[in-house]
C-alpha positions in Angstrom: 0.0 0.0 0.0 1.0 3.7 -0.9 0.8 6.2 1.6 -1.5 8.9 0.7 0.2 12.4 -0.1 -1.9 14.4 2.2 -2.2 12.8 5.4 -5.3 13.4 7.7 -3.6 14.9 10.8 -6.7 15.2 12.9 -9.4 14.1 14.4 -11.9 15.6 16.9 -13.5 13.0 19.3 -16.1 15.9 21.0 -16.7 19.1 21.1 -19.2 20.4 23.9 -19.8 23.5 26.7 -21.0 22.1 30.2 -22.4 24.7 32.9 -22.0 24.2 36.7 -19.3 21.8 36.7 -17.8 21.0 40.2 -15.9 19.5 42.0 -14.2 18.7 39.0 -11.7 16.3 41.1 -9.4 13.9 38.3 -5.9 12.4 40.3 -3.1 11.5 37.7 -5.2 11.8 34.3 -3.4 10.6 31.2 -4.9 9.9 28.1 -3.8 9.5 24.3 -6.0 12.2 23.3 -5.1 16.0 23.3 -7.8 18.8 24.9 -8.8 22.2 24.3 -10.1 24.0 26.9 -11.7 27.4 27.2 -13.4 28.5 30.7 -15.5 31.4 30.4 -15.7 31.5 34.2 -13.4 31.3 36.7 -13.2 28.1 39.2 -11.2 25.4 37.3 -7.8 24.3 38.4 -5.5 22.2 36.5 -1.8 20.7 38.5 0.8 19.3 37.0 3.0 18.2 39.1 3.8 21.1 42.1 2.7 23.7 39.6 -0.8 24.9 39.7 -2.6 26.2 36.5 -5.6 28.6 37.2 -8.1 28.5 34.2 -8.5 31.8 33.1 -11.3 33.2 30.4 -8.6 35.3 29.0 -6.5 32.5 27.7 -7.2 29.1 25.8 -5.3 26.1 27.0 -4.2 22.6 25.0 -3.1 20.3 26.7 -1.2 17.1 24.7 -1.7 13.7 24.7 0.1 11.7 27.4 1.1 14.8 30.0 0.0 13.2 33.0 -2.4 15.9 35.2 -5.4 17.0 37.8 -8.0 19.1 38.3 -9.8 20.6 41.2 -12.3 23.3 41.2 -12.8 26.1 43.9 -16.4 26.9 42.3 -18.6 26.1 40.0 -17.6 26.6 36.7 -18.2 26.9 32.6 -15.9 25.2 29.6 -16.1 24.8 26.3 -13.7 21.7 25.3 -12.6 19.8 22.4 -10.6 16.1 22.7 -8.8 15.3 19.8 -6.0 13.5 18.6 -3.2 14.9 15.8 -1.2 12.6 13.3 -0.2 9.5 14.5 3.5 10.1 14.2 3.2 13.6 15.9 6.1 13.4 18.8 5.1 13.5 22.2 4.9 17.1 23.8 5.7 17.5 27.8 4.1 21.3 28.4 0.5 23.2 28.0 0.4 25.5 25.8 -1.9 28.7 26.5 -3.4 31.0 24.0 -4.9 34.6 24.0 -8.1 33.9 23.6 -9.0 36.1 20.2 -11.7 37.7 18.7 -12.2 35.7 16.0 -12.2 32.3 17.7 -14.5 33.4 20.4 -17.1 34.5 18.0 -17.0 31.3 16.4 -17.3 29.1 19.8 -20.3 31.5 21.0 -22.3 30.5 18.0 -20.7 27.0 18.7 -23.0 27.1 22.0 -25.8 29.1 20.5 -26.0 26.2 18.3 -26.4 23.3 20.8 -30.0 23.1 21.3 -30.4 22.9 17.6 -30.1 20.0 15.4 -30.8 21.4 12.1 -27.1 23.4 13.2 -25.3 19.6 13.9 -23.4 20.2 10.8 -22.6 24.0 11.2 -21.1 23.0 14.9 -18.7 20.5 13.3 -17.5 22.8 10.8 -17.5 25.1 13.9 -15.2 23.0 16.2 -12.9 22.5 13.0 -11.8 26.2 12.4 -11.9 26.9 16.3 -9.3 24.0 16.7 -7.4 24.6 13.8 -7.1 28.3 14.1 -5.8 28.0 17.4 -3.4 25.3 16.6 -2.0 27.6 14.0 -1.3 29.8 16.1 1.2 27.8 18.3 5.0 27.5 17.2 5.2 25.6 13.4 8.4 23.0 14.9 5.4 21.6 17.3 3.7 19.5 14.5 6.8 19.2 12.5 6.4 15.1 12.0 9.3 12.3 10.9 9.0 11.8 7.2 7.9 8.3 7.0 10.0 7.1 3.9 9.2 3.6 3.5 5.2 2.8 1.8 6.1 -0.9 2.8 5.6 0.2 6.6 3.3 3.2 6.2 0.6 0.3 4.8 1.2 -2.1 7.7 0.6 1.0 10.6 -2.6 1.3 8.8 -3.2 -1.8 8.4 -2.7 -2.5 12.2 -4.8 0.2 13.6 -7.9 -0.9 10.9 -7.4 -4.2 12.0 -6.9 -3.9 16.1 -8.4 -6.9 17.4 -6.6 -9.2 14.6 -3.0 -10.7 16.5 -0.5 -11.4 13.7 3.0 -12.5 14.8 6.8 -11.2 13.6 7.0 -13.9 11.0 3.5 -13.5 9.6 4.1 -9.8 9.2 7.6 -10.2 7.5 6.1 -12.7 5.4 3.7 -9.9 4.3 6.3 -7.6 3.6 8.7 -10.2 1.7 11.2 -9.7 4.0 12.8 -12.4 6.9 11.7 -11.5 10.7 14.9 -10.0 12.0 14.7 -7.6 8.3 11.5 -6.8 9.0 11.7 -5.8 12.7 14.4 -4.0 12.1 13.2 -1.6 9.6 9.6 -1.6 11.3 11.7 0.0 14.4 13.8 2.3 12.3 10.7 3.5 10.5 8.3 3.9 14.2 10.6 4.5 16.9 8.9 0.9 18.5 8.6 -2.8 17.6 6.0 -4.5 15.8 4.2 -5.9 18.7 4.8 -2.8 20.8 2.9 -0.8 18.2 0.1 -3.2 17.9 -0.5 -3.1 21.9 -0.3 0.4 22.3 -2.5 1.2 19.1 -5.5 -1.8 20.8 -4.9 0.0 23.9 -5.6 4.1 22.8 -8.9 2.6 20.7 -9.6 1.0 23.7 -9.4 4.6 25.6 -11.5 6.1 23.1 -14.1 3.3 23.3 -14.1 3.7 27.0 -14.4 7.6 27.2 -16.6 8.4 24.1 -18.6 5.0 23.8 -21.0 2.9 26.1 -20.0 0.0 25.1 -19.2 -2.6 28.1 -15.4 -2.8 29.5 -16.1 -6.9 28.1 -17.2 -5.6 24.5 -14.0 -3.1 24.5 -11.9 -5.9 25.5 -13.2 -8.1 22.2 -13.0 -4.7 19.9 -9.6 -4.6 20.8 -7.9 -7.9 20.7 -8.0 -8.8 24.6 -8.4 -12.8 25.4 -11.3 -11.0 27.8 -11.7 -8.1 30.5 -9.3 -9.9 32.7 -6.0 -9.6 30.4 -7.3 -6.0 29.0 -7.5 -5.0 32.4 -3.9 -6.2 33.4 -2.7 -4.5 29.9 -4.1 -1.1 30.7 -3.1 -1.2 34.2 0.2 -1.7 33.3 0.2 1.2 30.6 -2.0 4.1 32.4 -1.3 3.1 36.4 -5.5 2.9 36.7 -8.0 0.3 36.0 -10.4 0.8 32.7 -13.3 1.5 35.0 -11.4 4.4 37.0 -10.3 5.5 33.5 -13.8 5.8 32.0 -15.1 7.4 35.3 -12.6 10.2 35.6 -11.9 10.5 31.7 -16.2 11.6 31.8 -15.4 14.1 34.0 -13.1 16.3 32.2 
C-alpha cells in the first residue's frame, strides 16, 4: 500500500460546553488524546505536578496527549472543550500551551453554544469546532507539528493496516512474510521506521482505541476488550493497568469528567 500524499492529521473526538461543573476532582489523568479547553468562568484548576494552572477566560489552553495531570475546582464553573487527537507520528509534547483567547475564535465558539440546542445546526457546529481547533493550533509554534517523514510505503501500509485491524493478532513472522522480507529484516526496519517494535505498536495502538471506546462510547469494558484484541476483561484490564497506572473503570469514570 502507498501512503496517501496528504495525510489526515486530525481528528476531533467531542466538542461540547457544560455549565456548573464542580468539584471537577481527576488524580493523575493521562490519556492519548489532546484537549482544548476554554473557561468562560473562573473556578477550574488544572496541577501538574507542584505547579498549579488557574483556568482563566482570557487564555485558551491545549493540553497534549500523554502529560499526565489534575484538576480541582474552587467553584462552579463553565468550559467549552474539544478532545482530539493529531497525526499519529506527531512526537510527544511535555508542556500546556496557553493562548490569547481572540476575537475571531471566540465569535465562532459563542455560536458553537448558540447552536447546541439545535439539530438542524449539527453540521454547522462540526465545521465550527474545526476552524476553532485549527485556528488555534495555527497559532502555536510551526516545529510543534513538524512530524518524521515516513519514507518507507512498505511500513506506512502495515501501521494502517494495524490500527484498521486492532483486534486481529499477527505474529513477527507473519508480518515479515507480508512484507517479503525475513523476521529479524522486518523488525528492524519496522523499528527504524516507528521508533517501536512491531508488537509494541500493535498493543499500544489496541490500547488508545480502547481509551477512546471507554471515554466516548458505552460500550461494556467486556465488548471493549473483544473490539480490541484482549483474550477477555481480565487480560485488557492487566494490559491497561500496566500502561495508564488505573483500572479501565477508574479510566472511564474520571476521563467523563473532564
Amino acid at each position: 500500500m502507498q501512503e496517501q500524499e496528504f495525510e489526515s492529521v486530525l481528528k476531533i473526538h467531542c466538542c461540547r460546553f457544560e455549565r456548573g461543573i464542580f468539584p471537577w476532582r481527576q488524580q493523575r489523568l493521562l490519556t492519548p488524546y489532546w484537549r482544548f479547553y476554554w473557561n468562560p468562568v473562573r473556578g477550574g484548576f488544572l496541577r501538574f505536578g507542584d505547579e498549579i494552572v488557574a483556568l482563566e477566560p482570557e487564555l485558551f489552553y491545549v493540553i497534549p496527549g500523554y502529560l499526565e495531570f489534575s484538576t480541582f475546582a474552587e467553584q462552579p464553573f463553565e468550559q467549552f472543550y474539544i478532545h482530539f487527537n493529531l497525526s499519529d507520528r506527531q512526537p510527544l509534547r511535555r508542556e500546556l500551551y496557553r493562548l490569547p483567547a481572540d476575537p475571531p475564535t471566540l465569535a465562532r465558539i459563542r455560536a458553537f453554544i448558540d447552536w447546541e440546542n439545535d439539530k438542524e445546526y449539527m453540521q454547522l457546529r462540526q465545521l465550527a469546532a474545526i476552524s476553532i481547533l485549527s485556528a488555534s493550533l495555527l497559532r502555536l509554534p510551526p516545529e510543534l507539528f513538524r512530524v518524521p517523514a515516513r519514507f518507507d510505503p512498505r511500513i506506512a501500509g502495515l501501521c494502517d493496516w494495524i490500527r484498521r485491524h486492532p483486534s486481529e493478532h499477527v505474529s513477527n513472522d507473519e508480518f515479515a512474510a507480508r512484507l517479503h522480507l525475513n523476521r529479524n529484516s522486518f523488525i528492524r526496519l519496522f523499528h527504524a521506521e516507528t521508533g517501536e517494535s512491531p508488537q509494541l505498536y500493535c498493543r499500544r495502538k489496541r490500547i488508545e482505541l480502547a481509551c477512546e471506546l471507554l471515554h466516548f462510547s458505552d460500550r461494556t469494558i467486556e465488548e471493549i476488550a473483544e473490539a480490541t484484541g484482549f483474550a477477555d476483561r481480565y487480560h485488557f484490564s492487566r494490559v491497561f493497568s500496566q500502561m495508564f497506572r488505573i483500572s479501565p473503570a477508574v479510566f472511564r469514570r474520571a476521563a467523563r469528567r473532564s
